[in-house]
Structures are given as C-alpha cells and as structure tokens.
C-alpha positions as CSV (number, residue, x, y, z in Angstrom):
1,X,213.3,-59.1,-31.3
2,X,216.5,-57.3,-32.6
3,X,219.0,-56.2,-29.6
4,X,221.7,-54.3,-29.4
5,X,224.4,-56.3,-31.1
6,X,222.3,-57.4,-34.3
7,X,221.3,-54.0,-34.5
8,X,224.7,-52.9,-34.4
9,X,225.6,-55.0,-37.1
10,X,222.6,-53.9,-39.3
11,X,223.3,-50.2,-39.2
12,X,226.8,-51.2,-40.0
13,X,226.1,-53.3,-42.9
14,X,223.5,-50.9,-44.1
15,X,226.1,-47.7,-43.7
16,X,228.3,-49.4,-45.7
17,X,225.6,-50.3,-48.1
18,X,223.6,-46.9,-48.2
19,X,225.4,-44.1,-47.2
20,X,226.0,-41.6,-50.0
21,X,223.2,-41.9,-51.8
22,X,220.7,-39.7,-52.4
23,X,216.9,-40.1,-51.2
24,X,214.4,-39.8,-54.2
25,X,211.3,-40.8,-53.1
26,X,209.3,-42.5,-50.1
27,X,206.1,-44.4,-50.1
28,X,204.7,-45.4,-46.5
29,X,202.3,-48.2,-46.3
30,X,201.1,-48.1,-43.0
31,X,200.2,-44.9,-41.3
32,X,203.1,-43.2,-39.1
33,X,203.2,-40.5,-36.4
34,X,205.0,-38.7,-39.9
35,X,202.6,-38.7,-42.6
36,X,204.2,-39.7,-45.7
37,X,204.2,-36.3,-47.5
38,X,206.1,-34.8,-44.1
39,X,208.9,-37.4,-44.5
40,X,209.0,-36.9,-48.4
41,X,209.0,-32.7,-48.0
42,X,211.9,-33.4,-45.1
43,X,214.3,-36.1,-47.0
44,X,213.7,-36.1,-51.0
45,X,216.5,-35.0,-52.6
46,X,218.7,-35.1,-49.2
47,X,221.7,-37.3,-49.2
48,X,222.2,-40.1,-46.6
49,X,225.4,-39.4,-44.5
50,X,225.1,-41.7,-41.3
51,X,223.1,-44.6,-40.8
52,X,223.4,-45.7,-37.1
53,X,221.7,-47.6,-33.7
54,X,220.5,-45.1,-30.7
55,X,219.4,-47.7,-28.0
56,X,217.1,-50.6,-29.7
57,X,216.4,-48.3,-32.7
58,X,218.1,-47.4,-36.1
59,X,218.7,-43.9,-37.5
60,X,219.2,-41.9,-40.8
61,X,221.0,-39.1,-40.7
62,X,220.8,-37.2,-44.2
63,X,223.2,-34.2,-45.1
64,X,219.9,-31.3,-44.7
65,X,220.1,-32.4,-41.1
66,X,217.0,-34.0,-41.0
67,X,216.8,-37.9,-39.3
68,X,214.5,-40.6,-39.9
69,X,213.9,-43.1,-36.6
70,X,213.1,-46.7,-37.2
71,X,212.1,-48.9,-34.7
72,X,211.9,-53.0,-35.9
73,X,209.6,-54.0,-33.1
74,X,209.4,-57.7,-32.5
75,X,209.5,-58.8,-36.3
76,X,210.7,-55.8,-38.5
77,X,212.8,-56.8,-41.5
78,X,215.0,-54.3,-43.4
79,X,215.8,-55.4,-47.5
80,X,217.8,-53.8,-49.8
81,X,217.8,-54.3,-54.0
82,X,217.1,-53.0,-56.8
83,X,214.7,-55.2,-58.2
84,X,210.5,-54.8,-57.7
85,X,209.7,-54.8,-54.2
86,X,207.7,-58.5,-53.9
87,X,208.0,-58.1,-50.1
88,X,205.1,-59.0,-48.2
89,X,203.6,-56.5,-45.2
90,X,205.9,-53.4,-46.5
91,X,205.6,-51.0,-43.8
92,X,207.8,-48.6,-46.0
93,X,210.2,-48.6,-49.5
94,X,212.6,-46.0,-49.7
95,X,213.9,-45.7,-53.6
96,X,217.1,-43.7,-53.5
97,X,218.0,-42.0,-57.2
98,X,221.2,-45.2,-58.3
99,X,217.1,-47.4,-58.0
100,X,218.6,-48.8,-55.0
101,X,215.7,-49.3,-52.8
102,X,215.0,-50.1,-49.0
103,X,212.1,-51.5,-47.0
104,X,211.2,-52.3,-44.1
105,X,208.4,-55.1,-43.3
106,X,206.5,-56.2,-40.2
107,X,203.9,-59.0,-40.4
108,X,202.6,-57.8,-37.6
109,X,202.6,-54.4,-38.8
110,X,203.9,-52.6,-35.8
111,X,207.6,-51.4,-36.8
112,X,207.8,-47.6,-37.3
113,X,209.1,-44.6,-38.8
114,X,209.6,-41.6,-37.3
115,X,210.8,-38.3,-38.5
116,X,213.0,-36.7,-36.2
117,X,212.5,-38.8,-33.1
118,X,213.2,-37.4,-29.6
119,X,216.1,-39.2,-28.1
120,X,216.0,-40.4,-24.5
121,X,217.9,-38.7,-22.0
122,X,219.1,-42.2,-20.4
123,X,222.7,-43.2,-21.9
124,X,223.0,-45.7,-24.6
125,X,224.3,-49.5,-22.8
126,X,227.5,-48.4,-24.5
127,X,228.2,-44.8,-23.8
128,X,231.0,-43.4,-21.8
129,X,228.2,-42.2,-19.3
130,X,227.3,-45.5,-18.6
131,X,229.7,-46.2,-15.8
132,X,229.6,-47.5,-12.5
133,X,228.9,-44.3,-10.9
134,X,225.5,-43.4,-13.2
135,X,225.1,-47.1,-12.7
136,X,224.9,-46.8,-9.0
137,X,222.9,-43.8,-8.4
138,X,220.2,-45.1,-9.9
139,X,220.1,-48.8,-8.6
140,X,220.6,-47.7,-5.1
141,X,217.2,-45.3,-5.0
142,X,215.2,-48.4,-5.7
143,X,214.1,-52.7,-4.4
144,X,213.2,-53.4,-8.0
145,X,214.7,-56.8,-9.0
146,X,218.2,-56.1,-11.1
147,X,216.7,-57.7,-14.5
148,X,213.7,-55.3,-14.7
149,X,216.4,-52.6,-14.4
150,X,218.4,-53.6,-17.3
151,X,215.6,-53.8,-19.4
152,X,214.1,-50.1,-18.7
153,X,215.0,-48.0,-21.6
154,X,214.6,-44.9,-19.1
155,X,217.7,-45.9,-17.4
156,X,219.8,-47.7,-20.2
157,X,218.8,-47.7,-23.2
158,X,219.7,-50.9,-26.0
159,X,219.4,-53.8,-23.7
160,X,216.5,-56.4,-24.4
161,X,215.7,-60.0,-22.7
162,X,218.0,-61.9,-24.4
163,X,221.1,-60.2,-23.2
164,X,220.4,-58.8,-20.2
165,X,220.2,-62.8,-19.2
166,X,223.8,-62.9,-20.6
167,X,225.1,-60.3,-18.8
168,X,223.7,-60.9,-15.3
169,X,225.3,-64.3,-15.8
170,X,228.1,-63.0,-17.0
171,X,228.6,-61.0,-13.7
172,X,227.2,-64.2,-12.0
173,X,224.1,-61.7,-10.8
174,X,220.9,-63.6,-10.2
175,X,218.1,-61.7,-12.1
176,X,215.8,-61.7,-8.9
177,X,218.1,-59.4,-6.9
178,X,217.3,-56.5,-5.3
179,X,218.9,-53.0,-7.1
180,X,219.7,-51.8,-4.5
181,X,221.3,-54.6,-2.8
182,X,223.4,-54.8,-4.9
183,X,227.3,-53.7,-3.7
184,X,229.1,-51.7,-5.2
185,X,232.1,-53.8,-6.5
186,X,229.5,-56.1,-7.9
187,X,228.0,-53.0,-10.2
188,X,231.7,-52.2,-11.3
189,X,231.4,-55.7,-12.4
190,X,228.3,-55.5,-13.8
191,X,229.2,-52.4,-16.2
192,X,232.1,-54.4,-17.1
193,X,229.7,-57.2,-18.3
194,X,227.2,-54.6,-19.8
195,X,230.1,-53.7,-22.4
196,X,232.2,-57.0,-22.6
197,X,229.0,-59.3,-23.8
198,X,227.6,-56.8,-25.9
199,X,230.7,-55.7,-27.5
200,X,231.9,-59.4,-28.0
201,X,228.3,-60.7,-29.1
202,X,228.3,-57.9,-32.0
203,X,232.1,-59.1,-33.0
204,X,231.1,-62.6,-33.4
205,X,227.8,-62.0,-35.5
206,X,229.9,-59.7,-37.7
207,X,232.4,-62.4,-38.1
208,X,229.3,-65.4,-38.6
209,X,227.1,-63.3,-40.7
210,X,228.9,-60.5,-42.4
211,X,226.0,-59.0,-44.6
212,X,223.4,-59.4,-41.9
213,X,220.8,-56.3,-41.6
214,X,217.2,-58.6,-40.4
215,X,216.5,-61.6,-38.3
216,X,218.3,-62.2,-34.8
217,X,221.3,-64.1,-33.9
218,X,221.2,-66.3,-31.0
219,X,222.9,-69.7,-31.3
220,X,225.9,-68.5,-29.6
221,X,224.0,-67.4,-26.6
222,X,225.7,-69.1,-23.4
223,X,222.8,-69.0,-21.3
224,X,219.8,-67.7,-22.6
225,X,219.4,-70.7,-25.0
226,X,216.8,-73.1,-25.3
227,X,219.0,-75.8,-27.0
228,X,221.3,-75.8,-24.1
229,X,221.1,-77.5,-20.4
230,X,224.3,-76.3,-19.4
231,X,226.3,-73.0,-19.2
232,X,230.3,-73.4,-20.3
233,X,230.8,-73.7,-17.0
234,X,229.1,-77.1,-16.7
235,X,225.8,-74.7,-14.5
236,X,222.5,-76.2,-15.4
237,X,220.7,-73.6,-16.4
238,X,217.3,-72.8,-14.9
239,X,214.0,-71.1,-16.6
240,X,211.3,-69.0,-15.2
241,X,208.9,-66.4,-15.5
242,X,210.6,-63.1,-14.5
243,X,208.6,-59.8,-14.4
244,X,206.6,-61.3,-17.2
245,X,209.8,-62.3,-19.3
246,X,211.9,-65.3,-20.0
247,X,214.5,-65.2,-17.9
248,X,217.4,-68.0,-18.1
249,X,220.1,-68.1,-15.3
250,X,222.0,-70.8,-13.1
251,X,223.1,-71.4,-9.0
252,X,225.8,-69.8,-9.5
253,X,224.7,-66.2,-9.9
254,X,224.3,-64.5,-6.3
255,X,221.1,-63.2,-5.1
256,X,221.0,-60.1,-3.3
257,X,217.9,-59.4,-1.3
C-alpha cells in the first residue's frame, strides 16, 4: 500500500501535472458512494486548482469549491496521458478538456472516489498539531501497544505499517510497548521521528523517482526490509506478527511495559 511519503510525492507530481486544467467529463467504472452523474453535475466544467494528500488519501480541489477524495487502497494506480485508456480494472478516467486524461485502477477493485469526503478530526502525521503534547494526551489514557497507536487513523492520520516500523526504530521504541508507558521525553522523541523519517523518506523518493504518481517505494527502508538482516547500525533485525501486522524491529529499541 501507498503511505504517506509516496503519496506525498504523487500529489506533487500530479499538481504539477494537472493543476489548471479544466474537468470535462467523468466516467466511473465501478459503483461509488458518489454516483457518477453526482460527481459529473459537481466538477464538469470546474477547473482543478489543488491536488493534495489528507492522511493516506489524495484530494482534488477544483476552483467551484467542490473536492473529489481518492483513496488507492492496497493496489490503486493513478495514470496520466492522452492516448486511449488500454488500462486494465479502471475504477475511474477523468478526461480534462487539453484530452489529457486520468485514471485510476485497482485489480482488486476496492480504491474509491468520493465527492466531498468528510475529513477526520485527528491531525495529519505532519501538522503543526501533531506535537508532543497532542501526542501525550492521547497515549497516556491508554495500555495499547505503541505500534497499534501509530497506525490508527483516529489519532494520526497518514501513517501505515511500513513506516510506523521506521519510526519506532528510529526513536529506538519497541513496537510492543505500552502507550502509556511510555515517558515523556521518549514521546518528544518520538514526534521528532514521526516528522524526520517521513519528511526525509518523501525527499529521497523525489530525488530517485522524480515523475512517480503509483506503485510504492521501499528499498531504502532501514528496517522494515525483507532484503536486509541488519539495521545501519549493524542490529539484526527481528520479524513478527504484531497486532495482525508485519512488524520489523531490533534489541535495541526499549520496551516499555
């Protein structure tokens, strides 16, 4: 699945790509909370001013006010050209008037669209809000293990498996510890690592893959990598089944119980 970095660098490359240009028509493929005459009567003819991430999904903003939600799921691809769509599984092609033309796929035909989508009232992983004190309150009213935290979209939203494994090692954190057990320089810490590894993981897939907007980057990965046995830091790194995810991590985090 797409986290927060590659989708960071998807709405970027797709802003850069898109914005300006004016919506002509829609065709949905697969049935949506939106039916596709809703979406056409609320976008055709609008011009696309913003195209941007909200916590693991990606946004378009047009100039009438009017946003569409997309959310890639495990295996949504986004495509841009002018040419016939020969896509296979086309959730959704959206033909703006230049006969530019976007879609987005799913072979397992779960991504989504969704017209004006309610945003969540928990901060995005890189908002302001998200600081130590937000960070705080909410770990210290609860025993549930620290990675399970990360992952809940109800108290941060745009973190996924993959990196929440990078930053807990990051902040040398062992996934299994207790939120609440956690002290309170070690959740400074944590924020810290929230930002740093997501911030720098974005700035190095910009840099490898420049015009990226599908697929998921995760060579570079220092723990949460199955080609490696060993962290930088010379750590074997360990695998298990944490609250029914992947989890990768080394001795050298600290568990907190």
């Amino acid at each position: 699945m797409p986290e927060l970095p590659d989708l960071q660098v998807f709405s970027h490359n797709l802003h850069k790509r898109l914005a300006s240009k004016t919506l002509q028509d829609i065709k949905i493929h697969r049935s949506q909370k939106a039916s596709e005459n809703q979406i056409k009567q609320a976008l055709a003819g609008a011009k696309l001013e913003k195209f941007y991430r909200e916590g693991k999904e990606l946004r378009l903003k047009f100039d009438n006010d009017q946003i569409l939600g997309m959310h890639l799921r495990l295996h949504g691809k986004l495509f841009v050209s002018q040419d016939e769509n020969k896509e296979n599984n086309t959730i959704a092609d959206l033909y703006f008037t230049d006969k530019t033309r976007l879609t987005l796929t799913d072979f397992q035909g779960i991504a989504t669209l969704d017209l004006n989508p309610v945003e969540k009232e928990s901060p995005d992983a890189l908002d302001e809000e998200m600081n130590a004190a937000y960070l705080e309150s909410k770990l210290s009213k609860t025993r549930i293990i620290i990675k399970t935290m990360l992952l809940d979209q109800d108290i941060i939203r745009g973190i996924g498996n993959a990196y929440a494994d990078e930053i807990l090692w990051d902040a040398r954190i062992s996934p299994l510890s207790k939120s609440n057990k956690i002290p309170e320089v070690k959740i400074a810490e944590l924020v810290d690592s929230i930002k740093s590894v997501l911030m720098q993981a974005e700035k190095h897939i910009l840099q490898s893959y420049p015009n990226l907007i599908n697929g998921e980057v995760r060579d570079f990965l220092k723990v949460h990598n199955s080609k490696k046995t060993e962290t930088p830091t010379g750590a074997k790194i360990e695998v298990s089944i944490v609250g029914s995810k992947k989890t990768y991590y080394t001795s050298e985090q600290e568990l907190y119980v």
